[in-house]
SEGU-371079 format. One record per residue (C-alpha): residue in three letters; z, y, x. Coordinates in steps of 0.5 Angstrom, whole numbers, padded with zeros to 4 digits, always signed. Example, Ala and Ser with C-alpha at 12.3 -4.5 7.8 and 13.67 -1.06 7.14 Angstrom:
// SEGU-371079
Ala+0016-0009+0025Ser+0014-0002+0027
END
This chain:
// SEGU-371079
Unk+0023-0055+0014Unk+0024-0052+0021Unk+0016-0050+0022Unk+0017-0046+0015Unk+0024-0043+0016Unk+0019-0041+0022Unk+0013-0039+0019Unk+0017-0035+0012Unk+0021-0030+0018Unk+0015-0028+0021Unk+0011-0027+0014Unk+0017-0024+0012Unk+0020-0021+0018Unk+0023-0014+0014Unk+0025-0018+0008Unk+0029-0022+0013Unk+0032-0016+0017Unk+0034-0013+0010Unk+0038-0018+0008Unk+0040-0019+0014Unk+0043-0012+0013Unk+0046-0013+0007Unk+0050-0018+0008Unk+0053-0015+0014Unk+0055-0009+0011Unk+0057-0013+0005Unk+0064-0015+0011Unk+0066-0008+0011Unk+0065-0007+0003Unk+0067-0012-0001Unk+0062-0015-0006Unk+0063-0012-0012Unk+0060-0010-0020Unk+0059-0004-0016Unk+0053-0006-0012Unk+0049-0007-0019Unk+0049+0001-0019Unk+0047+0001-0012Unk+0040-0001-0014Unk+0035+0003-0017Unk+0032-0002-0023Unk+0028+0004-0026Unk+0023+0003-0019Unk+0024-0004-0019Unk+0021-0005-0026Unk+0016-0001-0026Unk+0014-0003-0018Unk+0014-0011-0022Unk+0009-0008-0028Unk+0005-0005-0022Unk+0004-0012-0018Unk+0003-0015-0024Unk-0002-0011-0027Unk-0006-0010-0020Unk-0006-0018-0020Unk-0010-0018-0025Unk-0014-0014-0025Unk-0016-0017-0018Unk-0017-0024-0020Unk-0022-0021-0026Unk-0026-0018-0020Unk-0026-0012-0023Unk-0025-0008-0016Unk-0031-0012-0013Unk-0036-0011-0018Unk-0034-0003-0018Unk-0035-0003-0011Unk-0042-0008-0010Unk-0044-0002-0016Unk-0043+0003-0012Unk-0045+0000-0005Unk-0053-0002-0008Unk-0054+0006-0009Unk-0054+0006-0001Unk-0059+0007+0004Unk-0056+0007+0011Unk-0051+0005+0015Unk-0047+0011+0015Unk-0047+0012+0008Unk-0046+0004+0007Unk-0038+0005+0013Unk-0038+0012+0009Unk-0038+0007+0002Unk-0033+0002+0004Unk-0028+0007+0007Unk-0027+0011+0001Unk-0027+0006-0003Unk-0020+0005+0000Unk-0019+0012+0000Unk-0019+0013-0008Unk-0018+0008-0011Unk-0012+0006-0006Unk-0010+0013-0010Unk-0009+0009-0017Unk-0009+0002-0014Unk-0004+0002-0008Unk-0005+0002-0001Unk-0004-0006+0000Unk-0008-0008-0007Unk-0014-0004-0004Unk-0014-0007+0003Unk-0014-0014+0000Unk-0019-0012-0004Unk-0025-0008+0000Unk-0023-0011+0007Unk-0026-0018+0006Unk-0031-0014+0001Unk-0033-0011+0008Unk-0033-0016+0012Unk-0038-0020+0009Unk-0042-0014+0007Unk-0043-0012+0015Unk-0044-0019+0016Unk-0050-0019+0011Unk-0052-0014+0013Unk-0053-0015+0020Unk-0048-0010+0023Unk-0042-0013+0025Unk-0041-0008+0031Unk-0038-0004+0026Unk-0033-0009+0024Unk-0027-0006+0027Unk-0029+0001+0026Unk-0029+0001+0019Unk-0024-0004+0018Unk-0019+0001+0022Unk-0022+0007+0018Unk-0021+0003+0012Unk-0014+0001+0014Unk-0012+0009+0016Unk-0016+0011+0009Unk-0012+0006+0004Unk-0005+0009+0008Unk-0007+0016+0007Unk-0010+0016+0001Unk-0005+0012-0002Unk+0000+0018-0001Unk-0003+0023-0005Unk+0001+0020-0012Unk+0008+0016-0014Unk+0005+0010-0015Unk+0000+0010-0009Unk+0005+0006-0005Unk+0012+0004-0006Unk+0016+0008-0002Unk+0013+0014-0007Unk+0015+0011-0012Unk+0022+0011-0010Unk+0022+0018-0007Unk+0018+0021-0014Unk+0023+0017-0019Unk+0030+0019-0014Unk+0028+0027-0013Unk+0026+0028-0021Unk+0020+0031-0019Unk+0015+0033-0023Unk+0008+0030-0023Unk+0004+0037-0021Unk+0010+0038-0016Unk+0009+0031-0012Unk+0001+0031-0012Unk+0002+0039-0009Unk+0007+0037-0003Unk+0002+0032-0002Unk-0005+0035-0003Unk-0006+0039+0004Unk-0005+0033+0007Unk-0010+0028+0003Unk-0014+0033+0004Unk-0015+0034+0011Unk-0015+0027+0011Unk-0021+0026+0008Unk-0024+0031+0013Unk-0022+0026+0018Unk-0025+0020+0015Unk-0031+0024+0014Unk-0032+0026+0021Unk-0029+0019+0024Unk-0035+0016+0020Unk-0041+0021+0023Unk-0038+0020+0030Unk-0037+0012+0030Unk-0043+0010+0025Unk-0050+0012+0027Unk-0055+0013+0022Unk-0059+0007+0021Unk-0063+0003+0016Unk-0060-0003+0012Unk-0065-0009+0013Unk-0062-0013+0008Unk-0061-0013+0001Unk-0054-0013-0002Unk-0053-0019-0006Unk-0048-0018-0012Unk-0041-0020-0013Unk-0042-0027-0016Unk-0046-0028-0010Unk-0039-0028-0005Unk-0035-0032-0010Unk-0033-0038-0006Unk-0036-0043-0011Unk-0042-0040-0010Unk-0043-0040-0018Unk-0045-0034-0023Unk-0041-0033-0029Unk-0042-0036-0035Unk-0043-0031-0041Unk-0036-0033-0044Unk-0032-0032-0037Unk-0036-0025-0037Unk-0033-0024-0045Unk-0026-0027-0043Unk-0025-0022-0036Unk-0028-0016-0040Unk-0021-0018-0045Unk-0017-0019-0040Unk-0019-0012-0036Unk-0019-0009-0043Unk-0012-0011-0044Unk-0010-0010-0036Unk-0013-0003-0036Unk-0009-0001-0042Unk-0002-0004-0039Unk-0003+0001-0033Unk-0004+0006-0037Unk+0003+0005-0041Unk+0006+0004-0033Unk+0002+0012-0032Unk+0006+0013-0038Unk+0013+0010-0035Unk+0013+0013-0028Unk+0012+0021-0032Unk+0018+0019-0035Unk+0015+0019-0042Unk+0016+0011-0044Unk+0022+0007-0042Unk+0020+0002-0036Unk+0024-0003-0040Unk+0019-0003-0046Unk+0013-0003-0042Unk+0015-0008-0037Unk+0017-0014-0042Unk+0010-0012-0046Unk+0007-0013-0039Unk+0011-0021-0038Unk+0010-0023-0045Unk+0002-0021-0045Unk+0001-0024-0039Unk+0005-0030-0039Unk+0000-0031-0047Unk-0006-0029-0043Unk-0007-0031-0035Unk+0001-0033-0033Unk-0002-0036-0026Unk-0003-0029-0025Unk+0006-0028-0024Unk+0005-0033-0018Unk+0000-0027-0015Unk+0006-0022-0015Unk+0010-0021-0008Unk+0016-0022-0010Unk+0019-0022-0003Unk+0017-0014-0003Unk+0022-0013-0009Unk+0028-0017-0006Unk+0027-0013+0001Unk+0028-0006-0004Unk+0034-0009-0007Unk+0036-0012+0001Unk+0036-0005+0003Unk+0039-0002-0003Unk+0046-0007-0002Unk+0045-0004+0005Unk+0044+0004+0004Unk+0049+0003-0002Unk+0055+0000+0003Unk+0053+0005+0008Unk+0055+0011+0003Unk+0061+0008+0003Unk+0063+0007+0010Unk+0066+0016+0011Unk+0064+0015+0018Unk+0057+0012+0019Unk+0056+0017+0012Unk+0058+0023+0016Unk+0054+0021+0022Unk+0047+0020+0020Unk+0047+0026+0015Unk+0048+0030+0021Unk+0042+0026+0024Unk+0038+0027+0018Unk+0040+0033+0016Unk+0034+0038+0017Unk+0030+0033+0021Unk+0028+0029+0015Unk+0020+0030+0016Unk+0021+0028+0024Unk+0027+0021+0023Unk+0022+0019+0017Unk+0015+0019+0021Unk+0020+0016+0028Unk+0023+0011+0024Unk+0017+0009+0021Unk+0014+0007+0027Unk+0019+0002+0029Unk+0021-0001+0021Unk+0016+0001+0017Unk+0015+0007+0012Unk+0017+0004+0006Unk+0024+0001+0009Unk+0025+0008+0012Unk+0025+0012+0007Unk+0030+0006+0003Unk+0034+0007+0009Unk+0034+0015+0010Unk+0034+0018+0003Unk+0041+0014+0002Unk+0044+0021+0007Unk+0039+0027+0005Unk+0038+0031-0001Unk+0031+0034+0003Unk+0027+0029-0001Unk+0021+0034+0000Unk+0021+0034+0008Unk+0023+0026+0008Unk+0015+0025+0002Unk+0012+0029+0008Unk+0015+0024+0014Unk+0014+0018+0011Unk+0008+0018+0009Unk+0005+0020+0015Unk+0009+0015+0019Unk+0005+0010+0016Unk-0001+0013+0021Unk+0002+0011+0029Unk+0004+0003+0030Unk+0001-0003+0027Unk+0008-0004+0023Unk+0008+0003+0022Unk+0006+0001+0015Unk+0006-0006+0012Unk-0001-0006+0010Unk-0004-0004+0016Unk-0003-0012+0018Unk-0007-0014+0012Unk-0013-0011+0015Unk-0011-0014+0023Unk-0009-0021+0020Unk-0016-0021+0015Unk-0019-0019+0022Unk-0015-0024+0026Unk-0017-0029+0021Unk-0024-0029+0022Unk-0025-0026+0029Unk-0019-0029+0033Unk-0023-0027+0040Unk-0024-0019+0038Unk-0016-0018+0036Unk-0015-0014+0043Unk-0021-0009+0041Unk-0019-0008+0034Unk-0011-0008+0036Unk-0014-0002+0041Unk-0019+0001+0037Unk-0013+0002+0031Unk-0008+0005+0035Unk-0012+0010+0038Unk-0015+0012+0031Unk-0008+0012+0029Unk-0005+0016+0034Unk-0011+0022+0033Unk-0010+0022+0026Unk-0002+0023+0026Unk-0003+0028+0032Unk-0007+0032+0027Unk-0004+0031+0021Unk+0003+0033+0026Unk+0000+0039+0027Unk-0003+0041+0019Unk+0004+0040+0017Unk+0007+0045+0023Unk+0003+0049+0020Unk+0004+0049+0013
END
């Protein structure tokens, strides 16, 4: 009981800190019916019809087969890093930064091993990692803290997508550059093998699985468009979300099992906390003072000790700058390993595999992650 008690708090490390918040500032704010309305329910359905849907659509293997299409037309191993690398890029845009990682960085792992370079390992992985960050930035439901910050300013689409855009942008170039100067150019001597080839059960799919997942992808891809619907406040989050439990409870209900729950618990823990520190006049009035103007600067400084996702929880509690505390945020991913949780997917998928190399990848990923923050703190001086 001891050892999972142990094993729980160093998975879930920020869900224990969040709670822990909560229930201290819950001594100086009695728990009321008041505490309902500090949560933000709007987020959190579309954030659960998101995890859900993502869950699916990665048990079905749709990324993998998109991915392995994509990797047969490459010839080098340049065009083969550059590949795996924008894989995490764009689709981390419409799938989420974590959902991405978890999909393309084993994907990656046993593509370079195939391939007989794994001395690109822990660059493409690291530029992999900065590439899912980064990309995810450029849409509300890339990641989760631009899920919350689009639905608690009232942004527009068009006005979300243009804060982020130069960014985005300037990233990609970044990555572009990084893979020419890390991954020399040469010659792939192994065929890539197609994705029922890196299923664990080593076995093709049946005619019927394939008929059975192509259903299943068909009504996935349909629910996320509805879920589209929802974050531009077209369709009501309510609607959507019940028709995604009851339609994957009828079709594949072991995908609910998939679902990081504890994400949702660390957004209501932090919500209580936030919540009652509005309510506390003289804490409420010094971090506002802090805040105040400096939201872009606190947002990607608290980020590298908390994580961007807490610490945009955290500060939108004590600013109406929504606009600077987007910018910040997201860029405070970029810096330390826990600057964004989904960096420690890669280091922990990394870790797994290649437990003697995790100094060098460690090194190598904060010095790549240092660079590109260093730039992109420049670009937003200058913009």
């Amino acid at each position: 009981m001891k050892e999972k008690l142990i094993r729980f708090i160093k998975q879930e490390t920020v869900l224990v800190v969040a709670a822990l918040l909560a229930v201290v500032s819950a001594l100086f704010v009695t728990p009321s019916k008041a505490y309902l309305s500090y949560i933000d329910w709007r987020v959190l359905g579309i954030l659960l019809s998101l995890m859900i849907i993502m869950a699916g659509l990665k048990k079905t293997g749709l990324f993998d087969t998109i991915g392995s299409r994509l990797l047969e037309k490459t010839k080098n191993t340049r065009q083969l890093a550059l590949m795996l690398v924008f894989l995490c890029f764009f689709f981390s845009m419409l799938i989420t930064n974590d959902v991405a990682l978890f999909t393309f960085v084993p994907f990656a792992m046993i593509i370079l091993k195939k391939c007989r370079q794994e001395k690109l390992l822990i660059p493409v992985l690291v530029l992999q990692t900065i590439a899912a960050n980064l990309g995810s930035m450029l849409t509300p439901i890339g990641n989760p803290q631009n899920l919350y910050l689009y639905n608690l300013s009232g942004m527009q689409i068009e006005e979300f997508i243009g804060t982020m855009l130069p960014y985005t942008l300037v990233s990609g170039v970044l990555l572009f550059a990084a893979v020419f100067i890390c991954c020399k150019k040469e010659p792939i001597t192994e065929v890539l093998s197609e994705p029922d080839d890196r299923r664990r059960e080593g076995q093709a799919e049946t005619d019927t699985e394939k008929i059975r997942n192509g259903v299943k992808n068909a009504v996935y891809l349909t629910l996320f468009v509805l879920s589209l619907f929802v974050v531009v406040r077209v369709i009501s989050f309510e609607t959507v979300l019940l028709l995604v439990l009851l339609m994957v409870f009828y079709m594949d209900r072991k995908v609910l099992k998939q679902v990081d729950y504890c994400l949702l618990l660390t957004f209501i823990a932090f919500f209580i906390f936030t919540g009652n520190m509005g309510n506390i006049t003289t804490i409420r009035d010094t971090l506002q003072q802090l805040v105040a103007g400096r939201e872009l600067g606190i947002g990607m400084i608290a980020s590298q000790a908390i994580s961007n996702v807490p610490a945009a929880l955290l500060l939108s509690g004590f600013t109406t700058n929504y606009h600077d505390l987007l910018i910040g945020v997201n860029l405070g991913g970029l810096g330390t390993l826990i600057a964004s949780m989904a960096s420690l997917i890669s280091y922990k998928l990394f870790a797994k595999e290649y437990n003697d190399r995790k100094g060098n990848y460690f090194w190598w990923f904060t010095a790549a992650n240092v660079i590109f923050l260093g730039i992109l703190i420049l670009t937003a001086m200058l913009l």
